[in-house]
N, CA, C and O atoms as a DFTB+ gen file, in Angstrom:
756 C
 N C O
     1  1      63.569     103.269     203.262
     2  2      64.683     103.718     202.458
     3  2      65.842     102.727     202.510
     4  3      66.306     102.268     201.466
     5  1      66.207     102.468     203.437
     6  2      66.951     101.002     203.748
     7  2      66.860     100.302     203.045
     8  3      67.810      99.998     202.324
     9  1      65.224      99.530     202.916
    10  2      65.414      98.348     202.394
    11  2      65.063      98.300     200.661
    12  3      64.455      97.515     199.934
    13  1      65.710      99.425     200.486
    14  2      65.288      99.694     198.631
    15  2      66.855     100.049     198.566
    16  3      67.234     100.100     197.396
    17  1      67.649     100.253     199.301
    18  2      68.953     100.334     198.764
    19  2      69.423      98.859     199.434
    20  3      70.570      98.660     199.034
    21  1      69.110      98.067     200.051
    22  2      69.745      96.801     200.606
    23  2      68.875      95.930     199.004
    24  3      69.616      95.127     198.437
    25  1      67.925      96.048     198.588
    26  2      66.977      95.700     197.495
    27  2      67.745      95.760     196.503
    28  3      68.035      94.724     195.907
    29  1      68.296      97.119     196.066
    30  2      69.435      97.571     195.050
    31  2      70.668      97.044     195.136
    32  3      71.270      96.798     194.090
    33  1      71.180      96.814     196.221
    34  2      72.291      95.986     196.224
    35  2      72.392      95.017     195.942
    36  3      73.307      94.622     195.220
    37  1      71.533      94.335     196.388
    38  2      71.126      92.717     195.917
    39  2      71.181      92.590     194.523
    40  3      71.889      91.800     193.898
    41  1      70.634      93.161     194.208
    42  2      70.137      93.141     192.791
    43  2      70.874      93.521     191.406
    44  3      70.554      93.119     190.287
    45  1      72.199      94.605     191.821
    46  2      73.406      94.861     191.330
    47  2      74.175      93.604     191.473
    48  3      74.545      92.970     190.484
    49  1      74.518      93.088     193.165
    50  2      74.934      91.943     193.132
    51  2      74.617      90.690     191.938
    52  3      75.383      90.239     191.086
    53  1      73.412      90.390     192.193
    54  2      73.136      89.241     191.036
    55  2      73.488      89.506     189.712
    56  3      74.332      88.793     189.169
    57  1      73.034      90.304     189.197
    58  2      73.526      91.149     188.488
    59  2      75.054      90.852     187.986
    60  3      75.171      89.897     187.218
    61  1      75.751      91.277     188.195
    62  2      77.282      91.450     188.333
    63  2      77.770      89.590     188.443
    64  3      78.665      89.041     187.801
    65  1      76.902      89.002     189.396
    66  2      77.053      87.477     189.528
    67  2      76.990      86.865     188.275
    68  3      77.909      86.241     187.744
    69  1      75.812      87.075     187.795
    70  2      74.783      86.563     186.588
    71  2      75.993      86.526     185.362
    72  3      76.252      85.561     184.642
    73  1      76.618      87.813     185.351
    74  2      77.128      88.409     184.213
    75  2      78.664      87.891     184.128
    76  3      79.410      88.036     183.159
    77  1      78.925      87.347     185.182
    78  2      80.602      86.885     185.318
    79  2      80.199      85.418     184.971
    80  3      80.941      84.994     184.086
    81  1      79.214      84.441     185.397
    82  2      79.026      83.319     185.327
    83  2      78.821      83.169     183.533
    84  3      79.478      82.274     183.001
    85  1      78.147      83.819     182.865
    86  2      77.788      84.040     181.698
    87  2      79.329      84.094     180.804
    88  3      79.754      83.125     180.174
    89  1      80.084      85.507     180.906
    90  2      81.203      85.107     180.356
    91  2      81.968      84.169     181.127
    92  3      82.887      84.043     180.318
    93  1      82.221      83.567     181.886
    94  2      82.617      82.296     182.227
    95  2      82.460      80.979     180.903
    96  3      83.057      80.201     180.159
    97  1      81.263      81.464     181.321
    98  2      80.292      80.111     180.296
    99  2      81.169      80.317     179.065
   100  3      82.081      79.534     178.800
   101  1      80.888      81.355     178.337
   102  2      81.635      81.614     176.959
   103  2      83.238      81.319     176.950
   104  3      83.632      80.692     175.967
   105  1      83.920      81.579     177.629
   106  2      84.956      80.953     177.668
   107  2      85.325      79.625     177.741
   108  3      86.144      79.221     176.915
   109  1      84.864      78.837     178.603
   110  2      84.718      77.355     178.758
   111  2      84.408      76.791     177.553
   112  3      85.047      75.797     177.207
   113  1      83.134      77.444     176.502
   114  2      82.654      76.843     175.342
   115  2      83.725      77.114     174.245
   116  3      83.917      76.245     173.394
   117  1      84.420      78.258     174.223
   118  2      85.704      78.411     173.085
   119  2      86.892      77.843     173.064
   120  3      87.638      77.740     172.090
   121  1      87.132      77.338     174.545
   122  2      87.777      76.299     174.839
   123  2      87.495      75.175     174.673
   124  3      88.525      74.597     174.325
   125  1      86.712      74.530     174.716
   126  2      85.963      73.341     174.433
   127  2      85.926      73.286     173.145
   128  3      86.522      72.264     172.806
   129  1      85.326      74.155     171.767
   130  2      85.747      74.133     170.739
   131  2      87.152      74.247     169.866
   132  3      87.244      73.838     168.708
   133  1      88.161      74.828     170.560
   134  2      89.356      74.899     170.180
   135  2      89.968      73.096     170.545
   136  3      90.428      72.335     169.695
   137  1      89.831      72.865     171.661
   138  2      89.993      71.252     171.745
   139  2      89.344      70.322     170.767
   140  3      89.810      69.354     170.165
   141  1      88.006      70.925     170.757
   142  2      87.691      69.532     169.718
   143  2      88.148      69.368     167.913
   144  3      88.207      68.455     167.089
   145  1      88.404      70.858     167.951
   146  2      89.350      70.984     166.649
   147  2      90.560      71.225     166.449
   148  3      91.284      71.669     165.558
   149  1      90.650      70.692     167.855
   150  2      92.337      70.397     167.625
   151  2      92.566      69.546     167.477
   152  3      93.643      69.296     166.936
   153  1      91.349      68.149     168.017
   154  2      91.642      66.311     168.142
   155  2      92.112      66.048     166.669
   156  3      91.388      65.917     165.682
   157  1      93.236      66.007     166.722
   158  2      93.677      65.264     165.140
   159  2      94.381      63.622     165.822
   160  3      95.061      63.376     166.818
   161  1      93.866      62.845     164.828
   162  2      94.409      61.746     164.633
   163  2      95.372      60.987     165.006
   164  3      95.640      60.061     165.770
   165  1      95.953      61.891     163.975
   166  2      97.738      61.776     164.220
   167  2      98.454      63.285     164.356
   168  3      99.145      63.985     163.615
   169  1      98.085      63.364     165.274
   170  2      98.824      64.737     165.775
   171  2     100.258      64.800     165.688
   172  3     100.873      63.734     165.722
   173  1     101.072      66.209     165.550
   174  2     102.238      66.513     165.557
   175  2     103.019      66.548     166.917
   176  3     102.492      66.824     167.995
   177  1     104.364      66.229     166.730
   178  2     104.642      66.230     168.578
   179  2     104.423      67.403     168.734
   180  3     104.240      67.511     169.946
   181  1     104.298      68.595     168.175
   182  2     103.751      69.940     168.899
   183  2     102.429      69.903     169.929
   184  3     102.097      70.414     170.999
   185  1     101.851      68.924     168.874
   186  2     100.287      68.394     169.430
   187  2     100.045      68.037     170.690
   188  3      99.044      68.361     171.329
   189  1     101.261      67.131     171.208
   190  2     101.315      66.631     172.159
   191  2     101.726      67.593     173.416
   192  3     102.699      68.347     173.419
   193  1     100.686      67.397     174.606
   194  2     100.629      68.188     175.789
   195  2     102.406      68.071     176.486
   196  3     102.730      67.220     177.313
   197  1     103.045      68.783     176.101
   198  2     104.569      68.860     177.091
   199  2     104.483      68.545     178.155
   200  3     105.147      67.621     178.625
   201  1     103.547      69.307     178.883
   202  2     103.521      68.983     180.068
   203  2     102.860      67.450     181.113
   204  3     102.903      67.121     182.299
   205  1     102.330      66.912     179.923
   206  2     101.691      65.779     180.746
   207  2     102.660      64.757     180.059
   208  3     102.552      63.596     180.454
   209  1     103.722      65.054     178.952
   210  2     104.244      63.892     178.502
   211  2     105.439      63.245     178.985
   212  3     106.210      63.963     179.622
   213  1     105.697      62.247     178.843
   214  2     106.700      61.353     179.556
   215  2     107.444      60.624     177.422
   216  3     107.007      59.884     176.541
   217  1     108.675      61.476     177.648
   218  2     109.105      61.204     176.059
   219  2     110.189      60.044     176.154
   220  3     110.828      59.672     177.139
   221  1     110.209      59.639     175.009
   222  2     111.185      58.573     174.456
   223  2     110.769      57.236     175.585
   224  3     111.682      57.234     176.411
   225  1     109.971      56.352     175.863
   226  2     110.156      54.789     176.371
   227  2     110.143      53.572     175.172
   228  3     109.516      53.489     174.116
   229  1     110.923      52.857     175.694
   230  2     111.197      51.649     175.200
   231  2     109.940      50.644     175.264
   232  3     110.046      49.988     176.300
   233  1     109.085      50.375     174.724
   234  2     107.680      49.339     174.918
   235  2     108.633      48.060     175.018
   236  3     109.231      47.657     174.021
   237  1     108.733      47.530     176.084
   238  2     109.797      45.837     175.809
   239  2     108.723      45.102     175.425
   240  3     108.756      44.819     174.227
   241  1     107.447      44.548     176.232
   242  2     106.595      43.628     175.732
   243  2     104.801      44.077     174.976
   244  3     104.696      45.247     175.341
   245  1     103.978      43.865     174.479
   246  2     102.765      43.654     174.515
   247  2     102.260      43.494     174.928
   248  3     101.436      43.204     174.061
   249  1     101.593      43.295     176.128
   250  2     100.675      42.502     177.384
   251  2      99.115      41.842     177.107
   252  3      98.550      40.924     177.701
   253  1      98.660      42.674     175.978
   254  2      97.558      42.786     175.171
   255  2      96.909      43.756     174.061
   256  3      97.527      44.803     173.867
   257  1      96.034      43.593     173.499
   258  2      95.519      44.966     172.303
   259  2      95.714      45.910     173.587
   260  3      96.738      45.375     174.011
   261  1      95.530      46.623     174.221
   262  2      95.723      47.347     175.201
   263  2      96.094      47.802     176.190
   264  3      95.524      48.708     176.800
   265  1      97.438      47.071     176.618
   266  2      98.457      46.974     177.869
   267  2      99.608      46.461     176.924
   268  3      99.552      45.517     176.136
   269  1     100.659      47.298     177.186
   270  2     102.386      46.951     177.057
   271  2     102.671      47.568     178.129
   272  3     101.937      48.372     178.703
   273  1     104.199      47.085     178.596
   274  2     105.266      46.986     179.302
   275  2     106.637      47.805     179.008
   276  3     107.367      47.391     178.107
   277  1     106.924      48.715     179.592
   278  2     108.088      49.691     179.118
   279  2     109.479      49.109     179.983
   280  3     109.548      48.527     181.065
   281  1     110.456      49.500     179.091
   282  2     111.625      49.322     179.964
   283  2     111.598      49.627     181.209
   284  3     111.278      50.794     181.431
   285  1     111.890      48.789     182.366
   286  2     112.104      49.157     184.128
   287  2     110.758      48.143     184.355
   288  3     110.632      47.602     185.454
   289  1     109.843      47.922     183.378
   290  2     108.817      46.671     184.080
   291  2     107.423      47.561     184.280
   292  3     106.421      46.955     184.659
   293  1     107.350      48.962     184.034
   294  2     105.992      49.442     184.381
   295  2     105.026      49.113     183.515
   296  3     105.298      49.160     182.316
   297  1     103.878      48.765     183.889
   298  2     102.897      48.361     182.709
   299  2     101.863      49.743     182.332
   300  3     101.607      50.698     183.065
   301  1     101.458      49.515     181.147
   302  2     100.788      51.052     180.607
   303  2      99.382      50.572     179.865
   304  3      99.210      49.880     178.861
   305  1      98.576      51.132     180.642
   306  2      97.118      50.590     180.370
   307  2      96.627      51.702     178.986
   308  3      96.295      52.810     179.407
   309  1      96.586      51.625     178.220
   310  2      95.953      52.466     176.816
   311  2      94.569      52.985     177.516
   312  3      93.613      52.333     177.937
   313  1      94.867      54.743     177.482
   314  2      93.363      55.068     178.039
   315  2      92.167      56.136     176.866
   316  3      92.255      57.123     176.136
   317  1      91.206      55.224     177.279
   318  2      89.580      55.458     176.347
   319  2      89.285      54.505     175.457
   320  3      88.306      54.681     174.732
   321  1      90.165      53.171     175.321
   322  2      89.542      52.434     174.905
   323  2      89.591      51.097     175.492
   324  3      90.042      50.853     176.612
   325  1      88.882      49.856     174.307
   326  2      88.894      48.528     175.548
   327  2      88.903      47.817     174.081
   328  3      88.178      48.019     173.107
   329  1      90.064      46.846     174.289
   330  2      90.077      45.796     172.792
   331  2      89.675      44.494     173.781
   332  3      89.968      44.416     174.974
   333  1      89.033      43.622     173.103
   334  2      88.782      41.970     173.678
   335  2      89.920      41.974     174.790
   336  3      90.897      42.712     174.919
   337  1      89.513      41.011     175.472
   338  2      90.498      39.889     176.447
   339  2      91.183      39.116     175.872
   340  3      90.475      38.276     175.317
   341  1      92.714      38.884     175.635
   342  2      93.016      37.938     175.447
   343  2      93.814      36.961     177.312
   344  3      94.260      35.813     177.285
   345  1      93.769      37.671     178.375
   346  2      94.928      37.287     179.064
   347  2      94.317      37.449     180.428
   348  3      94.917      37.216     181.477
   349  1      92.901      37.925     180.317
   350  2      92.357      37.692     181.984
   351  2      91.943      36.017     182.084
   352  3      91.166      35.452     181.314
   353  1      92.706      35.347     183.295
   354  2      92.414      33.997     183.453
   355  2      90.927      33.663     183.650
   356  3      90.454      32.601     183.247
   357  1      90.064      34.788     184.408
   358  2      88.805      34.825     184.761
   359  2      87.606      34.892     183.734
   360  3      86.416      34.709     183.992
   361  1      88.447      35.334     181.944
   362  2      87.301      35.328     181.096
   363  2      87.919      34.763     180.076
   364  3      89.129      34.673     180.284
   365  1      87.487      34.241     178.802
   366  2      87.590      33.696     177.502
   367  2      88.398      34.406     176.466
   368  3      88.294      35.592     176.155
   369  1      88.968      33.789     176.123
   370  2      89.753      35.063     174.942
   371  2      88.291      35.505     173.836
   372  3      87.530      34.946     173.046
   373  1      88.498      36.631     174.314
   374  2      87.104      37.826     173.560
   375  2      87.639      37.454     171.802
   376  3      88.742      37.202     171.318
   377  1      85.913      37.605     171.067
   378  2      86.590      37.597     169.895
   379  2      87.088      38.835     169.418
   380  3      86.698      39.934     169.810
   381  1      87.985      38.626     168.538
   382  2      89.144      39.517     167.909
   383  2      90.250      39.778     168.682
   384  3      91.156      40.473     168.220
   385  1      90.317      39.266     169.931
   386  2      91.361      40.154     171.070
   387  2      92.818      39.301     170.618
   388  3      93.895      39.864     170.813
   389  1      92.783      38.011     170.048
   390  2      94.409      38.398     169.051
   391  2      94.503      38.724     167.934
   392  3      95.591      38.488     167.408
   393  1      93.713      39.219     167.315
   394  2      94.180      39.699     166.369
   395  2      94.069      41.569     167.270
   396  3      95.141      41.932     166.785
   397  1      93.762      42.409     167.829
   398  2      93.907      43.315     168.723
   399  2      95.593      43.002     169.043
   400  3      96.462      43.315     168.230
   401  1      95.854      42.422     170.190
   402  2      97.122      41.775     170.102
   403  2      98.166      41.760     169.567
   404  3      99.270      42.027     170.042
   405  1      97.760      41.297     168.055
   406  2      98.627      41.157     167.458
   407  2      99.100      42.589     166.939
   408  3     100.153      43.090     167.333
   409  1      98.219      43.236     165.993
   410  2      98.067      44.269     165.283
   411  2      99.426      45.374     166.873
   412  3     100.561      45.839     166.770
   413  1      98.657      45.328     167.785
   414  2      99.282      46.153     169.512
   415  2     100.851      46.050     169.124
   416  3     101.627      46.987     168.945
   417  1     101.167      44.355     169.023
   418  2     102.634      44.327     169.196
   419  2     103.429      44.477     168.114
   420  3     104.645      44.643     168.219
   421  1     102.590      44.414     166.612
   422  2     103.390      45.070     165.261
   423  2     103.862      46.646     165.699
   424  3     105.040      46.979     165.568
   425  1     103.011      47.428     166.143
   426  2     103.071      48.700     165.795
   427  2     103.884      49.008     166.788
   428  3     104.634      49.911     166.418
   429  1     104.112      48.639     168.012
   430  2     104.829      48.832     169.062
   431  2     105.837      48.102     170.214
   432  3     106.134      48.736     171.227
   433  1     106.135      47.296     170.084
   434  2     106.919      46.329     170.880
   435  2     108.302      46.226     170.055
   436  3     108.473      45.867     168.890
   437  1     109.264      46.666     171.052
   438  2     110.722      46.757     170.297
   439  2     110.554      48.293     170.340
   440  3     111.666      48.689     170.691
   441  1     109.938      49.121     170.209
   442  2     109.769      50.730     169.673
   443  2     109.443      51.809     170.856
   444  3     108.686      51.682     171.818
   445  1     110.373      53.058     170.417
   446  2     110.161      53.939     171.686
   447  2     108.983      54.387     170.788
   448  3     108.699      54.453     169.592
   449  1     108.260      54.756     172.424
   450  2     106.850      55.796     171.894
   451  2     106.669      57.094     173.375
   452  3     107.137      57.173     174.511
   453  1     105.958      57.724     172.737
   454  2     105.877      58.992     174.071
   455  2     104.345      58.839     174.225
   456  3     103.432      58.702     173.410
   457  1     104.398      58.903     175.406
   458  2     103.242      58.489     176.327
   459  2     102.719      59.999     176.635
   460  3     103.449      60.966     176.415
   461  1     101.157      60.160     177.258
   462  2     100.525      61.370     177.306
   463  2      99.083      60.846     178.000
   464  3      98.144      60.149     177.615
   465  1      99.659      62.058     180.082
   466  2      98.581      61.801     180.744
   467  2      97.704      62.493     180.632
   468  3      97.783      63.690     180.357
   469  1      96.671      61.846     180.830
   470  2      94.811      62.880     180.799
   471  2      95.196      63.200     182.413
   472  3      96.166      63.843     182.816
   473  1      93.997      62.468     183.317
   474  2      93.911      63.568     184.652
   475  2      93.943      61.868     185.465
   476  3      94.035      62.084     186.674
   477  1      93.912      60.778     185.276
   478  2      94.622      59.852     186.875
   479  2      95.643      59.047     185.520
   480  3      95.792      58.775     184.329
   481  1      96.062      58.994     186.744
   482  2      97.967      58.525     186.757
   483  2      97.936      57.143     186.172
   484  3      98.199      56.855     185.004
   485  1      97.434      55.987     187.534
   486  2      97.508      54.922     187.260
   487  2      95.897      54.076     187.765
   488  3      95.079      54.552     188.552
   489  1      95.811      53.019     187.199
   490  2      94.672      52.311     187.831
   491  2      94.835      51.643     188.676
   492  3      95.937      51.295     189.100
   493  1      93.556      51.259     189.183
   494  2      93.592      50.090     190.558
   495  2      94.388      48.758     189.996
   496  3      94.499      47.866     190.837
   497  1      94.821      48.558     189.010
   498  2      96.047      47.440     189.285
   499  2      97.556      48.124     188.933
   500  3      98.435      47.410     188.449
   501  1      97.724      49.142     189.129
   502  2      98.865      50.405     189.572
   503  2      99.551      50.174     188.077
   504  3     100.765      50.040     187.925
   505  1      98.650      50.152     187.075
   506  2      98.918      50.680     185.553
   507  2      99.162      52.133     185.512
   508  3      98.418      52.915     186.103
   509  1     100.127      52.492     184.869
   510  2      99.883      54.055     184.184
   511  2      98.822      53.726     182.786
   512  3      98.888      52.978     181.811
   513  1      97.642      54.935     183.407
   514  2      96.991      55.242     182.210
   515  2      97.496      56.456     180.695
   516  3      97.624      57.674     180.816
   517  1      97.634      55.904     179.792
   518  2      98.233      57.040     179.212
   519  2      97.661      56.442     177.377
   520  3      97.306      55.364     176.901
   521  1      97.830      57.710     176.896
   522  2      97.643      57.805     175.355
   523  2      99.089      57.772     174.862
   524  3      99.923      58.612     175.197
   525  1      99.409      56.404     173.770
   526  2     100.600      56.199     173.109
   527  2     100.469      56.728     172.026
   528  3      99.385      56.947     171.485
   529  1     101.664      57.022     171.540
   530  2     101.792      57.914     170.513
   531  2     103.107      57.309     169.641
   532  3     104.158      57.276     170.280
   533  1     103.153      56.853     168.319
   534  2     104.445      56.689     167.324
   535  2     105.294      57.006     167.029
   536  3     104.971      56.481     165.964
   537  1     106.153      57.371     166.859
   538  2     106.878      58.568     165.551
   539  2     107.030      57.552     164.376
   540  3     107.669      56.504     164.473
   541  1     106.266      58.045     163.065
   542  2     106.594      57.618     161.770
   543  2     107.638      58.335     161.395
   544  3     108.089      59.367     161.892
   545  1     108.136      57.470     160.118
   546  2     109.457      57.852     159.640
   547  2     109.416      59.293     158.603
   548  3     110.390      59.687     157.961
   549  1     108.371      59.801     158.614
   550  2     108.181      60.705     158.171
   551  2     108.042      62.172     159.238
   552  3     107.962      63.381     159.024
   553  1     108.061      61.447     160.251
   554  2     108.008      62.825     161.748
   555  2     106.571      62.604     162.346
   556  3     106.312      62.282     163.505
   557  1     105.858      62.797     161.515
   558  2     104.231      62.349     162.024
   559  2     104.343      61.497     163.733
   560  3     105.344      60.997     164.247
   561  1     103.325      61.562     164.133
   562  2     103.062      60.891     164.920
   563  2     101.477      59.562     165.195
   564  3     100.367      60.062     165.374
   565  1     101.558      58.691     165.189
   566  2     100.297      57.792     164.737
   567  2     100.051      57.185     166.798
   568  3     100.657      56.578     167.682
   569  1      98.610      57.983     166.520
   570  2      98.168      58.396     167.761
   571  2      97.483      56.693     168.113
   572  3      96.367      56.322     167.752
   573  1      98.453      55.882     168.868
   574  2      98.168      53.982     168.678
   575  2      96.618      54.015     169.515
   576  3      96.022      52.964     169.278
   577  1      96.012      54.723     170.208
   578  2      94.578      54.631     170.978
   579  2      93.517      54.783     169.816
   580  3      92.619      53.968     169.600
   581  1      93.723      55.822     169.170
   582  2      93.045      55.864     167.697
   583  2      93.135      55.266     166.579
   584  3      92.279      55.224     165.696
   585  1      94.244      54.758     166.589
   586  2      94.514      53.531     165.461
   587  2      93.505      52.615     165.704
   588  3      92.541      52.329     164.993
   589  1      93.816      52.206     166.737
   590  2      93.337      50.831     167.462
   591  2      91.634      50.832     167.164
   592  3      91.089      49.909     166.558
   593  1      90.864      52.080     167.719
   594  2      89.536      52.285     167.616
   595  2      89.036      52.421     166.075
   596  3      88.196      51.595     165.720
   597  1      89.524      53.500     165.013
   598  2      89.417      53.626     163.875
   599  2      89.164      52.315     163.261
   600  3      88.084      51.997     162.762
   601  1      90.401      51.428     163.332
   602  2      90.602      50.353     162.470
   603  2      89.449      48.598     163.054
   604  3      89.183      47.457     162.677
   605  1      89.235      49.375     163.931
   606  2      88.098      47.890     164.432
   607  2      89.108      47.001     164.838
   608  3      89.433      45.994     164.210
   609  1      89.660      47.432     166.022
   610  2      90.743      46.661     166.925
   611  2      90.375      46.990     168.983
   612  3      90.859      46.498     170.002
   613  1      89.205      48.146     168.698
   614  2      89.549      47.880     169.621
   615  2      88.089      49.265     169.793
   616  3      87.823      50.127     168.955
   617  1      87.340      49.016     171.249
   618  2      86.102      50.191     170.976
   619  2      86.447      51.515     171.882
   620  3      87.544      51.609     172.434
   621  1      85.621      52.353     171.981
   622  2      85.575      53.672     172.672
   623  2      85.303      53.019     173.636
   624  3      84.573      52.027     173.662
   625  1      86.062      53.691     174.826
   626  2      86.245      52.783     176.729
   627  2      85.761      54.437     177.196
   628  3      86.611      55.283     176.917
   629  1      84.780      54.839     177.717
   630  2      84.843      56.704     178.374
   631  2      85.163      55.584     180.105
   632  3      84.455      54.709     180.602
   633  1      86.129      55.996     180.433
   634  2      86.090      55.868     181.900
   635  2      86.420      57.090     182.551
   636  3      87.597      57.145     182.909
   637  1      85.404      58.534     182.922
   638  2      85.542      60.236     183.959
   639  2      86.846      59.423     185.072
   640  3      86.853      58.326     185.630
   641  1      87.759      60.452     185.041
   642  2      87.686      61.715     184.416
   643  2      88.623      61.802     183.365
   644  3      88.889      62.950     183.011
   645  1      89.197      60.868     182.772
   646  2      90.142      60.401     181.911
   647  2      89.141      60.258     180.389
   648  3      88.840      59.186     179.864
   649  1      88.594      62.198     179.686
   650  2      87.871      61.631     178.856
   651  2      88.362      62.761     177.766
   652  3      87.410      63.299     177.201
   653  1      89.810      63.281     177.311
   654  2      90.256      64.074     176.435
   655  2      89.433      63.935     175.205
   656  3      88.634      64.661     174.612
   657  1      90.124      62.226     174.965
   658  2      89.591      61.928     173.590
   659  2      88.494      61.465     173.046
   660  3      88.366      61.168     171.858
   661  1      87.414      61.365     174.158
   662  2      86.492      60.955     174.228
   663  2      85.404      60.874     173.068
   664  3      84.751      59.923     172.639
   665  1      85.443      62.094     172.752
   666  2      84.565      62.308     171.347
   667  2      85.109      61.600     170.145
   668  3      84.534      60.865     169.342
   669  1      86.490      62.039     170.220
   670  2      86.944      61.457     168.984
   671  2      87.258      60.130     168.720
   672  3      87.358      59.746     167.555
   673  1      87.445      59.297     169.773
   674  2      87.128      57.787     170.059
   675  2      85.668      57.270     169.587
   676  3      85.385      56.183     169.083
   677  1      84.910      58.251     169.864
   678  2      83.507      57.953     169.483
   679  2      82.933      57.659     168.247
   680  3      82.045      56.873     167.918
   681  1      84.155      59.059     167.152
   682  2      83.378      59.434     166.254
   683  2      84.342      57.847     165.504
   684  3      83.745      57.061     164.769
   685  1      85.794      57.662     165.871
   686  2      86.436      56.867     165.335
   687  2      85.184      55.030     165.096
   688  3      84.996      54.331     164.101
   689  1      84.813      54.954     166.086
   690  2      84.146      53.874     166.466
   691  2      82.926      53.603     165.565
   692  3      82.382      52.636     165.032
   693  1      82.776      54.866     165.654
   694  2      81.210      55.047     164.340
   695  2      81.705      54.645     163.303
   696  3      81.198      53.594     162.911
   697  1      82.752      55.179     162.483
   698  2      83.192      54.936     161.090
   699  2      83.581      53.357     161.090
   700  3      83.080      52.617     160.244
   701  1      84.709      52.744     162.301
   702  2      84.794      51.253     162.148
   703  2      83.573      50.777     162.095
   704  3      83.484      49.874     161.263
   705  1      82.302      51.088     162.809
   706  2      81.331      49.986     162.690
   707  2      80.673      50.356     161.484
   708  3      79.951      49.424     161.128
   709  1      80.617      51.340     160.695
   710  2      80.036      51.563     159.627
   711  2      80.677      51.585     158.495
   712  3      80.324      52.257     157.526
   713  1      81.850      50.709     158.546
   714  2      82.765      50.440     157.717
   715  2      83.517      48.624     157.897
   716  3      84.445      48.130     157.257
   717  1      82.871      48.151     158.746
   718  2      82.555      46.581     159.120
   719  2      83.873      46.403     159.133
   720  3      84.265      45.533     158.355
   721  1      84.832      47.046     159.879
   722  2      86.098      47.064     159.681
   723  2      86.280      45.535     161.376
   724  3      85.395      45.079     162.100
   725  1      87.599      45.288     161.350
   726  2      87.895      44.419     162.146
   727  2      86.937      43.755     163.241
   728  3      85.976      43.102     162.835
   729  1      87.115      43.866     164.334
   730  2      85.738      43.101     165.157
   731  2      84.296      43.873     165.133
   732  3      83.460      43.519     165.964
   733  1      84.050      44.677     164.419
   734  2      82.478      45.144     163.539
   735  2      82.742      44.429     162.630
   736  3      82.278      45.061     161.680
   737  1      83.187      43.498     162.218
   738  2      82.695      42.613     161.118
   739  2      82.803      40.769     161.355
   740  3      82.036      39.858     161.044
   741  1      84.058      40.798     162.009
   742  2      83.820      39.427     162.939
   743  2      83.056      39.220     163.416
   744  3      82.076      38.677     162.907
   745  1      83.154      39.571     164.673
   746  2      82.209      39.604     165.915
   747  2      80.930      40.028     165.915
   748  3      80.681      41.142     165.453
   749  1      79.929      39.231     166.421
   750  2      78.362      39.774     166.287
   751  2      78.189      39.782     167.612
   752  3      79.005      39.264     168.375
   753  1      77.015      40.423     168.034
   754  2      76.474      40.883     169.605
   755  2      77.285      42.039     169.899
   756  3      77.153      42.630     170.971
């Protein structure tokens, strides 16, 4: 008799386990879909996470298609993607990486932009990783990590756990290469 109610318990237990892990699951997935249809482009500053953002910096220099320099000297590594080398002494200037570069310091150098962290801070060369963001003169905001990828300046980088935009970097990357846009049309290999 014992061991048919210790049997029953168990078995309610899992049960009850089974059934919390399950709606778990469903939640995680409606969340996960509400994010991925939220990834817009050029998102609104509403768009932008408050809480992870760091508003109004001054970009003083360019460093590369993918690193500028904010007022006070901190450098800001653009995170989920990777444009050519133009400035590691150890490799070749990559093709397209000035025109990457260049395109980097039109849109942003001289210009405040609001920055936006995923989940690590800074990298092993004590960069802040962060997603830059515009303000057009229209209020908009022109999301510069997606510019960059869209327009064939620069590819989808996934480096976990820093992977918000991940998909949409992806899908951006597809259309540049299937649209032979900037280094998908230069550059071969």
């Amino acid at each position: 008799m014992i061991q048919k109610r210790i049997i029953v318990v168990i078995i309610v237990f899992l049960t009850l386990s089974l059934g919390l892990l399950w709606l778990g699951w469903e939640a995680g997935k409606e969340n996960t879909k509400q994010l991925i249809q939220s990834s817009d482009p050029t998102p609104t500053l509403e768009a932008v996470d408050p809480v992870n953002q760091e508003t109004g910096v001054l970009v003083t220099k360019v460093v590369d298609g993918d690193t500028i320099e904010i007022q006070g000297g901190q450098k800001i590594r653009y995170v989920g993607i990777d444009t050519p080398e133009t400035v590691d002494p150890r490799r070749a200037v990559g093709c397209f990486g000035k025109e990457a570069s260049k395109i980097n310091k039109e849109l942003v150098e001289g210009k405040v932009v609001i920055l936006e962290k995923d989940i690590t801070n800074v990298d092993k060369y004590n960069r802040l990783l962060r997603y830059v963001y515009l303000k057009q003169s229209d209020g908009t905001l022109l999301f510069v990590n997606d510019y960059l990828v869209r327009e064939g300046y620069a590819k989808n980088y996934t480096y976990p756990p820093d992977v918000k935009f991940n998909e949409q970097f992806r899908q951006a990357e597809i259309e540049a290469r299937e649209a032979n846009k900037g280094l998908w049309n230069k550059c071969t290999s």
